[in-house]
VEXDREN-2710 file (C-alpha; in Angstrom, 1 decimal):
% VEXDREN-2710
k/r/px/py/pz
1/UNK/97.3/77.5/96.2
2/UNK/97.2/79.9/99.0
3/UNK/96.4/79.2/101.8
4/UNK/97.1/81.6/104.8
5/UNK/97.6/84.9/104.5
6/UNK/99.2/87.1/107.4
7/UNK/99.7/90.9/108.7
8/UNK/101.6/92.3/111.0
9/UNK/101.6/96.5/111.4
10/UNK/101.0/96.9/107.5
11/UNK/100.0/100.7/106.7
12/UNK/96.6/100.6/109.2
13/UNK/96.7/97.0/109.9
14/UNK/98.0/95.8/113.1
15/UNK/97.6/92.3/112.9
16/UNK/95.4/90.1/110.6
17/UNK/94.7/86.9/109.5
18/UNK/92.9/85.0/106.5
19/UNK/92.8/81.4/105.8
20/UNK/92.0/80.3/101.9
21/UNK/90.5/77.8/100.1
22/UNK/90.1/76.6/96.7
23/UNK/87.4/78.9/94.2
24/UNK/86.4/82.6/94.6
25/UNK/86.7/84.6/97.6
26/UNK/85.8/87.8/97.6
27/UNK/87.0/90.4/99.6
28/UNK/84.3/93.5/100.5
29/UNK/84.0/96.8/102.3
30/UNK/83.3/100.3/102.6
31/UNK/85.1/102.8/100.4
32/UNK/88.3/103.7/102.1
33/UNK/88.1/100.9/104.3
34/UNK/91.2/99.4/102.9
35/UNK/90.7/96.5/101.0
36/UNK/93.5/96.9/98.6
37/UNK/95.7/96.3/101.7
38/UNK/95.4/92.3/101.1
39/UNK/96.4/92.8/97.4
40/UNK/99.2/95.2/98.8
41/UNK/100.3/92.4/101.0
42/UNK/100.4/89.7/97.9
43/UNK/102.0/92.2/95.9
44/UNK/105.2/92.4/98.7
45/UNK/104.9/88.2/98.7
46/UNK/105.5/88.8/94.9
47/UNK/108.6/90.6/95.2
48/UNK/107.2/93.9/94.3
49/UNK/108.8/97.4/96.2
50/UNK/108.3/98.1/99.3
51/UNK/109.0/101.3/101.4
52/UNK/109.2/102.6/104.9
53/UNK/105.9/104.4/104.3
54/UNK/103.9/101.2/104.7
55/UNK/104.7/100.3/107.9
56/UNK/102.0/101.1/110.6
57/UNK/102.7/104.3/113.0
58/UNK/104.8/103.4/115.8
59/UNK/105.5/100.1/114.8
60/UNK/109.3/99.1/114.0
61/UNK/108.8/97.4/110.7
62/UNK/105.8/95.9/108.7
63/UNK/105.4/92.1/108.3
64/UNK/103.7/89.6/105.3
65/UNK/103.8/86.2/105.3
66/UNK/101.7/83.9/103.1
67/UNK/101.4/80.0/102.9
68/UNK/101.0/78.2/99.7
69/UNK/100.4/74.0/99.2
70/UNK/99.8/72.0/96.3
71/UNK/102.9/73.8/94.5
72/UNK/103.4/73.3/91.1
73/UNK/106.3/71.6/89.6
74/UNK/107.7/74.5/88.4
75/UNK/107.8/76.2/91.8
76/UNK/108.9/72.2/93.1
77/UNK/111.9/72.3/90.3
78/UNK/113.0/76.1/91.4
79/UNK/113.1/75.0/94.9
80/UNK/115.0/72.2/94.1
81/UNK/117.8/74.3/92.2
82/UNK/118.0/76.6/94.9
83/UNK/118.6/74.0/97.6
84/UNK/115.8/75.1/99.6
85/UNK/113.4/71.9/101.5
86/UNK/109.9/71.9/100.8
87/UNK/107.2/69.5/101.8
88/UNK/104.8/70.7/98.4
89/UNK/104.4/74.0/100.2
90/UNK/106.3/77.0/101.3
91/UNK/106.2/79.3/103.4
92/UNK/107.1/83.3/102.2
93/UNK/107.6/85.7/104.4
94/UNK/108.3/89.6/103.9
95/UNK/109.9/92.3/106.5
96/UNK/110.3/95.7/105.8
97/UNK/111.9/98.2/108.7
98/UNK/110.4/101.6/108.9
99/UNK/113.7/102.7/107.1
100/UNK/113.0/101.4/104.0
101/UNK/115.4/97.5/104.0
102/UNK/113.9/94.5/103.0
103/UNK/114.1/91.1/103.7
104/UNK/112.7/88.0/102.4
105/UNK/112.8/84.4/103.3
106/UNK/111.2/81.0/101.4
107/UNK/111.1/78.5/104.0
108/UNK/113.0/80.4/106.5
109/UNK/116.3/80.6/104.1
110/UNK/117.0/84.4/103.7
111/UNK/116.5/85.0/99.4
112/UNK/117.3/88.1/97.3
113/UNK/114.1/89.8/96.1
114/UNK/114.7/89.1/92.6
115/UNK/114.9/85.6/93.7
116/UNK/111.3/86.2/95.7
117/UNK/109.9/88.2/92.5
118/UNK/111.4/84.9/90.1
119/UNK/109.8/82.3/92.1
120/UNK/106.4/84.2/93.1
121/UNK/105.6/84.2/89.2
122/UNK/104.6/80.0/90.1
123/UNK/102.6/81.3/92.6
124/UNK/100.6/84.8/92.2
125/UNK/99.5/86.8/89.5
126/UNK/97.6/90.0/90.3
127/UNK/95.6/91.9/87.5
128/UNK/94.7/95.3/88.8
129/UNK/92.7/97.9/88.0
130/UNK/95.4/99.2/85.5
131/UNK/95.6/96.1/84.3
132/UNK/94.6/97.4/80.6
133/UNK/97.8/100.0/80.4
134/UNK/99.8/96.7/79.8
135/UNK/97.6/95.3/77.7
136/UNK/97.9/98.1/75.2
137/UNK/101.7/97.2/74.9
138/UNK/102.9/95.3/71.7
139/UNK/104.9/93.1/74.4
140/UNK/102.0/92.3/76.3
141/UNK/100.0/91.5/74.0
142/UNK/102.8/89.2/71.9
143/UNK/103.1/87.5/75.3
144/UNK/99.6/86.4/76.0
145/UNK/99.1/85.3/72.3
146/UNK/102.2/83.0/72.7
147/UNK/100.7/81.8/76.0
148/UNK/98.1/79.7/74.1
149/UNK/100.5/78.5/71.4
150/UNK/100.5/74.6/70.5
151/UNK/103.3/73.7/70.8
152/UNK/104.5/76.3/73.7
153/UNK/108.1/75.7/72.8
154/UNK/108.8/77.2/69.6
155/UNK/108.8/80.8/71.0
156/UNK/112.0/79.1/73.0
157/UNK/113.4/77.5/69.9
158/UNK/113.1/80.3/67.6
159/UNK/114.9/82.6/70.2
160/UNK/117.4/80.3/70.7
161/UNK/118.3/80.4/67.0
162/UNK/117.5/83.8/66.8
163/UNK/121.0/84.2/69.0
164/UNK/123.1/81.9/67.5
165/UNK/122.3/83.7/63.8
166/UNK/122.7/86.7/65.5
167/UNK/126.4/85.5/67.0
168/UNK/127.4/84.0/63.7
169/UNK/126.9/87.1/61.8
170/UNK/128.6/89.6/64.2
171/UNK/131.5/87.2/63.9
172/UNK/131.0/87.1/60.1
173/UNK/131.2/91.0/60.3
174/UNK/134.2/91.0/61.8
175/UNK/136.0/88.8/60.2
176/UNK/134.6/90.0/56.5
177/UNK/135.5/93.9/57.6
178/UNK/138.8/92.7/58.6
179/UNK/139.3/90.8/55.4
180/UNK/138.2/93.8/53.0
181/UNK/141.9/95.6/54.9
182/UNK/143.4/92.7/54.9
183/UNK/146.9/93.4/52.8
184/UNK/147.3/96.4/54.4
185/UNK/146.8/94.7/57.6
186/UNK/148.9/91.5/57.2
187/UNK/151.6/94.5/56.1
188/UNK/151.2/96.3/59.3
189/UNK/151.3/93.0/61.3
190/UNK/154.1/91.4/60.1
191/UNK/155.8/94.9/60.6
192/UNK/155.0/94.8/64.2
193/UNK/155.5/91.2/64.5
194/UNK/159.2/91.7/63.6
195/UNK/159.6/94.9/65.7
196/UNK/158.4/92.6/68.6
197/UNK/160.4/89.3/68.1
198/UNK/163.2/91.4/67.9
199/UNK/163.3/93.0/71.4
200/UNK/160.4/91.5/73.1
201/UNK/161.6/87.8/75.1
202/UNK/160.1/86.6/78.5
203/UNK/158.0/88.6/81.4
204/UNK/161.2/86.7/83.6
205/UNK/164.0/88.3/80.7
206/UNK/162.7/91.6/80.8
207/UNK/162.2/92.2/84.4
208/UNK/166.0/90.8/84.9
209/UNK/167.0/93.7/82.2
210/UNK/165.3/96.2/83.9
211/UNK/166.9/95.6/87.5
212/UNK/170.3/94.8/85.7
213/UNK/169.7/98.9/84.4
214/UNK/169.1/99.5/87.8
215/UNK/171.8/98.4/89.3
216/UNK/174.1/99.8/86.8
217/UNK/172.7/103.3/87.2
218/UNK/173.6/103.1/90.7
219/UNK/176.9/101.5/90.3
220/UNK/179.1/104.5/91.6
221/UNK/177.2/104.5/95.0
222/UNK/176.8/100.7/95.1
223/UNK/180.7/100.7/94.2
224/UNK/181.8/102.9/96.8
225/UNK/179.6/100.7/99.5
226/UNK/180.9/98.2/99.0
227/UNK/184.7/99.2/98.5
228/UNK/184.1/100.8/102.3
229/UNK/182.5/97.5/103.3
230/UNK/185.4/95.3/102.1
231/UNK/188.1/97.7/103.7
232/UNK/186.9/98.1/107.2
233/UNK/186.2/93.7/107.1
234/UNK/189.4/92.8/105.7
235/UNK/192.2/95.0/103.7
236/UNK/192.6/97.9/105.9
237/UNK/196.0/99.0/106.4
238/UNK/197.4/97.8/109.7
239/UNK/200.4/99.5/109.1
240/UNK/199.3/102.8/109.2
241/UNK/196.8/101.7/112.5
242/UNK/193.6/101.5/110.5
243/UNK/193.5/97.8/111.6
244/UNK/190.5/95.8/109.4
245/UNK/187.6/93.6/111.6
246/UNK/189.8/90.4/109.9
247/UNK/193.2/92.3/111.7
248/UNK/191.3/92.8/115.1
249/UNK/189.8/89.0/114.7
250/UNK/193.0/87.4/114.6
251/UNK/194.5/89.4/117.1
252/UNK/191.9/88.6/119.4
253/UNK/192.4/85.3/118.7
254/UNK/195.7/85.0/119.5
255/UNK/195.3/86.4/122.5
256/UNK/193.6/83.8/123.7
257/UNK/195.9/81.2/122.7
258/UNK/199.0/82.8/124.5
259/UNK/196.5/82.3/127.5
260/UNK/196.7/78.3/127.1
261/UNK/193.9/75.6/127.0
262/UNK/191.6/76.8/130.4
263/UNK/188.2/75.2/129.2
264/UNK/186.3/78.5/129.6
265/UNK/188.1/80.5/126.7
266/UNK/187.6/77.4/124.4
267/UNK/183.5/78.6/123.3
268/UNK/184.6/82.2/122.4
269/UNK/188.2/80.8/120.7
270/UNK/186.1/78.8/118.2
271/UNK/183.8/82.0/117.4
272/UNK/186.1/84.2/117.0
273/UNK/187.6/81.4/114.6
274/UNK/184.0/81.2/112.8
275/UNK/183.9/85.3/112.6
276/UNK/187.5/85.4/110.8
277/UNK/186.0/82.7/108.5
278/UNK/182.8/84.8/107.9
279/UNK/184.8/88.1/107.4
280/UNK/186.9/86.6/104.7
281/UNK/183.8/85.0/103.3
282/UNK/181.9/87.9/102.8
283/UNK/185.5/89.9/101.8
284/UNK/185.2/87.7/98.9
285/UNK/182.0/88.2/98.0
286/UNK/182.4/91.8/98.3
287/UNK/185.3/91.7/95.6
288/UNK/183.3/89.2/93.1
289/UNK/180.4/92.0/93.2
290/UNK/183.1/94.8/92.6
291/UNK/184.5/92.7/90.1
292/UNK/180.3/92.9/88.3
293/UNK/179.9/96.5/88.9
294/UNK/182.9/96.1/86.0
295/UNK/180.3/96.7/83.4
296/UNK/181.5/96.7/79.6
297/UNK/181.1/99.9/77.7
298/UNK/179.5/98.0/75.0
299/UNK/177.0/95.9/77.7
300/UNK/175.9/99.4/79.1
301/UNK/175.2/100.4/76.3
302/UNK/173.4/97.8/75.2
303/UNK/171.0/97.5/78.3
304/UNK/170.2/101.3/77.7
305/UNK/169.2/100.7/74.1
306/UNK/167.2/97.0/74.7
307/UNK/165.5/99.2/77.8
308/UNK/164.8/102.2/75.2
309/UNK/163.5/99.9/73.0
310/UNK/161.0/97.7/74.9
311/UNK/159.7/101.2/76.7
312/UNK/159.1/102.5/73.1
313/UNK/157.0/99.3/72.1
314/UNK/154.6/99.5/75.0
315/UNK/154.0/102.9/74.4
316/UNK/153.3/101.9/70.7
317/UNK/151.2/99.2/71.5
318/UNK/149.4/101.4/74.8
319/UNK/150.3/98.2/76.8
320/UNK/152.8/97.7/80.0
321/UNK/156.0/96.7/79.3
322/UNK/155.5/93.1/81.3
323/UNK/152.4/92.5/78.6
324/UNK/154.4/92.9/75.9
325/UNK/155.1/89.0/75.1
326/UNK/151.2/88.6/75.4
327/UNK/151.3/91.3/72.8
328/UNK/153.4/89.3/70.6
329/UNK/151.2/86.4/71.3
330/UNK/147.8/87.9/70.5
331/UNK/149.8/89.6/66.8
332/UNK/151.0/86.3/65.6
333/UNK/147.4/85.3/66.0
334/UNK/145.8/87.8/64.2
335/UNK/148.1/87.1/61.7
336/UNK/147.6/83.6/61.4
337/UNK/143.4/84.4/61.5
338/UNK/144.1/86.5/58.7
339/UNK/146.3/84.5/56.5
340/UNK/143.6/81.5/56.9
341/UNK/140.7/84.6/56.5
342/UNK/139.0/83.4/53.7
343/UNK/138.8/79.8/54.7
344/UNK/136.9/80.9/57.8
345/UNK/134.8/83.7/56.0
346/UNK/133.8/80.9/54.0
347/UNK/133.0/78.6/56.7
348/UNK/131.4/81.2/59.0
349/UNK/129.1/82.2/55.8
350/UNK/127.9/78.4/55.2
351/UNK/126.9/78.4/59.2
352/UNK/125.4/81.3/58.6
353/UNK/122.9/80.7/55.8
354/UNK/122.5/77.3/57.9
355/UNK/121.3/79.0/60.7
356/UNK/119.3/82.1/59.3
357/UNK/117.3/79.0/56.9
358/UNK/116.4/77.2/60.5
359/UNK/115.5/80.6/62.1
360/UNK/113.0/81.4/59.1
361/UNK/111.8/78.0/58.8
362/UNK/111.2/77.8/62.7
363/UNK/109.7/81.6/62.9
364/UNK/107.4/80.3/60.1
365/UNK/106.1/77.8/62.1
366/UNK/105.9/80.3/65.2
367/UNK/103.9/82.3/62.7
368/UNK/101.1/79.3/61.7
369/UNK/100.8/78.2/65.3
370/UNK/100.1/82.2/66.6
371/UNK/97.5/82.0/63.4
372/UNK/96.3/79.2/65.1
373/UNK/96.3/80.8/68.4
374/UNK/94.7/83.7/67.3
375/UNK/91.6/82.4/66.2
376/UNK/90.9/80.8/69.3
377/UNK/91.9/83.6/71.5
378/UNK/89.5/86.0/69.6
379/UNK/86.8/83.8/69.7
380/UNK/87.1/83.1/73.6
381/UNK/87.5/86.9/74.3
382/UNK/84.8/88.0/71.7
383/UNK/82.0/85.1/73.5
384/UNK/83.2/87.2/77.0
385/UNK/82.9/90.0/75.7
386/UNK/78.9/89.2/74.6
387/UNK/78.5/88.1/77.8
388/UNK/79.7/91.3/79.4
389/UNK/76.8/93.6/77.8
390/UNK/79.2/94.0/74.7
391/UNK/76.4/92.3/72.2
392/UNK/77.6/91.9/68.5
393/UNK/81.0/92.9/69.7
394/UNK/83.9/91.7/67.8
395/UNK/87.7/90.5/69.5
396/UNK/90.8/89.3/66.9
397/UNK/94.2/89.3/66.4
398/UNK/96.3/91.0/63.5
399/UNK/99.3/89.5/62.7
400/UNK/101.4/91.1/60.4
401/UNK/104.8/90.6/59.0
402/UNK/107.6/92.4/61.1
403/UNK/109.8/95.1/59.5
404/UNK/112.9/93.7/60.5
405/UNK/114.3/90.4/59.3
406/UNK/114.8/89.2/62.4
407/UNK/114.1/89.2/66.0
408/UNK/114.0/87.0/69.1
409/UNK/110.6/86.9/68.8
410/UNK/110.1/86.0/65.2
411/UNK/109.3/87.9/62.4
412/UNK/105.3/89.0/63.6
413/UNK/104.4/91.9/64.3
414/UNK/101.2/91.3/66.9
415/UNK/98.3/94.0/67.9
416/UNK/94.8/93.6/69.4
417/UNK/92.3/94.4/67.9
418/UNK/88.5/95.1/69.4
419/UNK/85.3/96.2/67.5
420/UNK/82.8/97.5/70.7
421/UNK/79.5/97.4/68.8
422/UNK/77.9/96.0/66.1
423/UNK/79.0/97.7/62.7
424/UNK/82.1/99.2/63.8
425/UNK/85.2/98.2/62.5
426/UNK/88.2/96.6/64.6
427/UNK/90.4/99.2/65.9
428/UNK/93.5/98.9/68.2
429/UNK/92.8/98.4/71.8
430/UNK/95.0/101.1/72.6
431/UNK/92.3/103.4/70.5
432/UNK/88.6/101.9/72.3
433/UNK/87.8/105.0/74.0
434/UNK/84.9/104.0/76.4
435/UNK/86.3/103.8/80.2
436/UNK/83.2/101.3/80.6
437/UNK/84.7/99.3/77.7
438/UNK/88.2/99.7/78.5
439/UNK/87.3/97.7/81.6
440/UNK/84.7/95.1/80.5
441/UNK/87.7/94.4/77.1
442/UNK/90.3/94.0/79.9
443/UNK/88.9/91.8/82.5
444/UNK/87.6/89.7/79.1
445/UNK/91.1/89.6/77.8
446/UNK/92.3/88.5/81.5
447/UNK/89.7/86.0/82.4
448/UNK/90.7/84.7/78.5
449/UNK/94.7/84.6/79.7
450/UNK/94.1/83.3/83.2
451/UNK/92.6/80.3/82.2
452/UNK/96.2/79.4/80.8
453/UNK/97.4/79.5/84.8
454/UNK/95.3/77.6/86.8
455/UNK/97.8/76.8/89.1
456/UNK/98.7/80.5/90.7
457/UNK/96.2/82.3/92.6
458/UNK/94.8/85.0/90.8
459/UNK/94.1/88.3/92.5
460/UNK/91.3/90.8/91.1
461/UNK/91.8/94.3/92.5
462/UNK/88.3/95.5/91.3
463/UNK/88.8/94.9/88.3
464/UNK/84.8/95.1/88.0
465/UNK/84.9/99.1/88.0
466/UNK/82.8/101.3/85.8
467/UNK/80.4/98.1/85.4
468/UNK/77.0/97.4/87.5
469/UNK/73.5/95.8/87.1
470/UNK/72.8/92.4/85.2
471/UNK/76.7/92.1/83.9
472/UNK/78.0/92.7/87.4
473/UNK/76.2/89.4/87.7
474/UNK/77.7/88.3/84.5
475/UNK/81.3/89.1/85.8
476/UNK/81.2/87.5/89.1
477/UNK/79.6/84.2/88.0
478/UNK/82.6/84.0/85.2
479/UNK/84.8/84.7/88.3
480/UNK/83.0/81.8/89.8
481/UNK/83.4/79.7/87.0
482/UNK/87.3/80.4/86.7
483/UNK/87.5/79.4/90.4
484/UNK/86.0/75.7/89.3
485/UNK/89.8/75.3/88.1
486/UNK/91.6/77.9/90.0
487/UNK/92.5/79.8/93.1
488/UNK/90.5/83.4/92.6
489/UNK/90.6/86.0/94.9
490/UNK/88.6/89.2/94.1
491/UNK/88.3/93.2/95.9
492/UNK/85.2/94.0/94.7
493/UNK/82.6/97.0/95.5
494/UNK/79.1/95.2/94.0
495/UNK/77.5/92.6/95.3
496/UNK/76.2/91.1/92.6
497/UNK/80.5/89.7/92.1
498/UNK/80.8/89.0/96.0
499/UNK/77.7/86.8/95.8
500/UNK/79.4/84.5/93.6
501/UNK/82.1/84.1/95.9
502/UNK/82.6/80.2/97.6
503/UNK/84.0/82.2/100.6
504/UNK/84.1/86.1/101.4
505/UNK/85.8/88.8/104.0
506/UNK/85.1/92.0/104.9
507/UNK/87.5/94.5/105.4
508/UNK/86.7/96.8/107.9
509/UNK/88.3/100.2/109.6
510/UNK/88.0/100.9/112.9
511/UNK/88.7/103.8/115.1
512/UNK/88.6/105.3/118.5
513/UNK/89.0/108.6/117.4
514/UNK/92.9/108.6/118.5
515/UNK/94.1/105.5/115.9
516/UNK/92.6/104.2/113.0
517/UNK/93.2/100.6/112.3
518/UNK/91.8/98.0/109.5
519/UNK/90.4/94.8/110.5
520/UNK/89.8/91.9/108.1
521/UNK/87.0/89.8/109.2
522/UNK/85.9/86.0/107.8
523/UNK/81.8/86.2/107.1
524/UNK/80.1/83.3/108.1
525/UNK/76.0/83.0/106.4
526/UNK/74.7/85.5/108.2
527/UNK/77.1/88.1/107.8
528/UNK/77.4/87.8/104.2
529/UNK/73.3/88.4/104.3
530/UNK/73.8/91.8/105.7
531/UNK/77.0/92.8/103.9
532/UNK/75.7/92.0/101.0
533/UNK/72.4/93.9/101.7
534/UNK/75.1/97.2/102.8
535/UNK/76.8/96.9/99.6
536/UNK/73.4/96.9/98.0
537/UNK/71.4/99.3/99.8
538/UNK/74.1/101.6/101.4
539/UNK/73.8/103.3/104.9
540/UNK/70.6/101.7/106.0
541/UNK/70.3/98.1/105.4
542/UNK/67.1/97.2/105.0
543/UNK/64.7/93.9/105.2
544/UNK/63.7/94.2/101.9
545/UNK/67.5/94.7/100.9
546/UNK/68.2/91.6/102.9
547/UNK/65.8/89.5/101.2
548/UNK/67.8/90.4/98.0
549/UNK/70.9/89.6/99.3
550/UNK/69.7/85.9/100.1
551/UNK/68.2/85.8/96.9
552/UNK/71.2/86.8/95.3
553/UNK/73.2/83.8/97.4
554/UNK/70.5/81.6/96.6
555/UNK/71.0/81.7/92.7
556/UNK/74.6/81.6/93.2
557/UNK/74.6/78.6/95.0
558/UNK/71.7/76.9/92.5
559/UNK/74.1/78.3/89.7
560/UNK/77.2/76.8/91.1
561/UNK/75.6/73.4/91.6
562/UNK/73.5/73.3/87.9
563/UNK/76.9/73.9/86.5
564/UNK/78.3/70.6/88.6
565/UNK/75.8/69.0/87.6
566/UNK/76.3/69.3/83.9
567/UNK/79.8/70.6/83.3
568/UNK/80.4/74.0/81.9
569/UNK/78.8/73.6/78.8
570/UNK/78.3/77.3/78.2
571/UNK/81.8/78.8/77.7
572/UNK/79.0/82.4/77.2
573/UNK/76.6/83.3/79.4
574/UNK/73.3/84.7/78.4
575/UNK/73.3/88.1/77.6
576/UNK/72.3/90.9/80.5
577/UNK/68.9/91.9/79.1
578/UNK/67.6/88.0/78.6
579/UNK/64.7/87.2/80.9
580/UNK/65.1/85.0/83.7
581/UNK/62.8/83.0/85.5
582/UNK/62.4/83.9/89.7
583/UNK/64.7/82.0/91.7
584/UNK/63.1/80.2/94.4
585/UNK/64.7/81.1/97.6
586/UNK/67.2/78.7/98.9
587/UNK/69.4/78.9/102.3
588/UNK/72.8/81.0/101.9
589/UNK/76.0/79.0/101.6
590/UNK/78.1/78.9/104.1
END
């Protein structure tokens, strides 16, 4: 439930705040005034968009944040998964900077706003004015049917199955398509299979061949290094005065010994000792590696042609030459698939006929319990509509075999269908043409689905348009009636709705001819006397217009506690044009 709402530089509103109970509230005020801002505001706790353009002039960025107790377990459970503490309430709270970036947070942890728009489905659900352009969708319609199904889970179950058929048979496919080419395939493999076991070893083997062809393309260069290298350390020809680094070492050393044992030339004696050592060390190394550059006509060639070869194969097979063993891996694989192919086809076709059976025996029972469904749901909507000035109209659901086999959603193909007056046949919603109709059908077909979501706080956004007189009554006392078992919050423009309201605001703008704000303002018994009597008599509020207004509050309250008193045994209200008796006037609520 919510339960405090908050708004901080929103559009025209600086700062506001509204504290909620349970039942209706109803939220009033002039035209232009601004009352949509509050739904606005739910709409940015829900996760919807949000711009720059809403936050008020001068301000740095607009803020939202909303309070909601008595979760329900749902919204408990998502908490729970998301690590996020809660107490049974939560706190949401939405920024948005005056360039356009959002934030959101549940209980102070920072969320993504699909997060915000996933969990805010527990919590809110807003039917607005064009509220009926969903309703016209197959989708929408499938949805709300399934919403009343007993028992809820087989739309779940026959989805599930739905994807596993649906993954069976694309595997079926596969596997049958690459059957049908089979010979020619196994050919082709084991063709390649052979071409690759024959040149293809390790990723370690190949890299080793490819720096081995390295280092033999550059053997001149690498030979003539290292000839130089062994030269100048150790066979240079002292003979002709091109001493060697060995020849110098040992000469140096000697020197020293002619020069007896003094204890300071005994530290660079023993490293000149360790530098000769070093010197003919790497002299041998030098000759081993000349000794390798040695390569055999017959090993040259063969590294060319294994190079040749391997590069040919990854061109072949578009891969890299280091993926070439996976190549052979995945080849011998296919190979084997194929050679066992019509074990597997026969396997993957008894799973298959397994599965489809349980998809159509589970979408058949999908199909009975939306029969089910339907009946109830058209006579629920076709009593509201009665109510709603719509006498001897006619609500029901067609449910018709689907063209397609299969589908996630089973094999029916659901459409709503309305009949507006006596006599006329059903025809799609999508087809009623009446604007007054399209609106009194829609807030019937929503009261009808929001009694399946008592929990969330449901948001009217005048929703009452193109109606008036004795079924503007009508409407707001089944508003009333839905706020016995749920949180209802309406915008409304006609008092005869806002009367029926447990608890009711007025949205009012203000402005001192430099800034314009809105100011959202909690009536108490008296104010909701005289707004009611403005929303009745306009301009100039009157006492005779007053004394309307308390009569009007009067009979809601009497209402409200006659239907306490004896449960709601009238799911349909009495049509508009019955007579009723004169209330006797009563105090206002508070």
């Amino acid at each position: 439930m919510l339960t405090h709402l908050q708004l901080r530089d929103l559009v025209i509103v600086d700062e506001a705040e509204l504290d909620f109970g349970p039942g209706l509230t109803a939220l009033t005020g002039e035209t232009g005034a601004g009352k949509s801002i509050v739904v606005d505001a739910l709409l940015l706790i829900a996760g919807g968009r949000g711009s720059g353009d809403i936050v008020r002039q001068g301000a740095e960025r607009a803020e939202v944040t909303a309070s909601f107790a008595d979760l329900p377990e749902a919204a408990k459970a998502w908490l729970e998964a998301q690590a996020i503490d809660h107490d049974d309430e939560v706190i949401v709270r939405r920024m948005i900077g005056i360039d356009g970036r959002s934030r959101a947070y549940l209980n102070g942890q920072l969320v993504p706003i699909q997060q915000l728009r996933e969990f805010a489905e527990f919590l809110v659900e807003i039917h607005g004015q064009q509220e009926f352009q969903h309703l016209v969708k197959r989708a929408a319609q499938r949805e709300m049917l399934d919403a009343h199904l007993d028992p809820p889970a087989l739309t779940g179950i026959v989805a599930e199955l739905y994807k596993s058929a649906h993954a069976c048979r694309r595997e079926y496919d596969a596997l049958k398509s690459a059957a049908d080419n089979r010979e020619s395939r196994l050919d082709l493999l084991r063709y390649q299979l052979t071409e690759l076991k024959a040149e293809v070893t390790t990723v370690a083997a190949i890299e080793e061949l490819f720096l081995e062809q390295k280092r033999v393309a550059g053997r001149g260069r690498l030979s003539a290094a290292a000839r130089a290298a062994l030269t100048a350390a150790y066979e240079a020809d002292a003979d002709a005065d091109d001493h060697s680094a060995h020849d110098l070492l040992a000469k140096a050393s000697a020197a020293l010994r002619t020069a007896g044992d003094d204890p300071g030339l005994v530290q660079p004696a023993q490293l000149l000792a360790e530098a000769a050592i070093l010197t003919r060390e790497a002299a041998e190394a030098l000759r081993r590696y000349l000794d390798n550059l040695d390569v055999d006509p017959g090993r040259l060639e063969e590294i060319e042609r294994h190079a040749a070869a391997l590069e040919a194969l990854a061109r072949k097979h578009r891969q890299n030459v280091l993926d070439l063993p996976s190549q052979l891996v995945r080849t011998e694989q296919e190979l084997q698939t194929l050679d066992n192919a019509e074990l597997s086809l026969a396997e993957l076709e008894r799973r298959l006929s397994l599965l489809e059976g349980e998809y159509r025996a589970a979408a058949q029972r999908l199909t009975q319990a939306r029969q089910r469904a339907s009946g109830i749901l058209s006579e629920q909507i076709s009593g509201l509509m009665q109510s709603l000035g719509m006498a001897g109209g006619r609500f029901a659901v067609s449910i018709q075999p689907n063209e397609a086999e299969f589908g996630p959603s089973g094999i029916d193909e659901i459409e709503f269908q309305v009949s507006a007056n006596p006599g006329q046949p059903l025809k799609s919603l999508a087809k009623v043409a009446s604007g007054g109709e399209l609106s009194r059908i829609s807030l019937a077909v929503q009261v009808a689905a929001a009694s399946k979501t008592s929990s969330v706080c449901m948001v009217f956004d005048e929703v009452d348009s193109g109606i008036g007189g004795g079924i503007a009554e009508i409407v707001g006392r089944q508003l009333r009636e839905l706020g016995r078992s749920s949180q209802v919050l309406c915008v409304t423009h006609l008092a005869q709705v806002a009367a029926q309201a447990r608890t009711q605001f007025r949205v009012i703008k203000e402005t001192d001819g430099t800034v314009t704000r809105t100011a959202v303002k909690t009536l108490n018994s008296s104010d909701r006397v005289d707004e009611l009597a403005r929303m009745l008599g306009g301009i100039d509020v009157t006492d005779q217009a007053r004394a309307h207004a308390r009569e009007m509050l009067a009979g809601a309250a009497n209402g409200a506690a006659a239907r306490v008193g004896v449960g709601a045994a009238s799911a349909h209200p009495p049509p508009a044009d019955a007579p009723r008796k004169k209330r006797a006037k009563a105090a206002p609520p508070n």
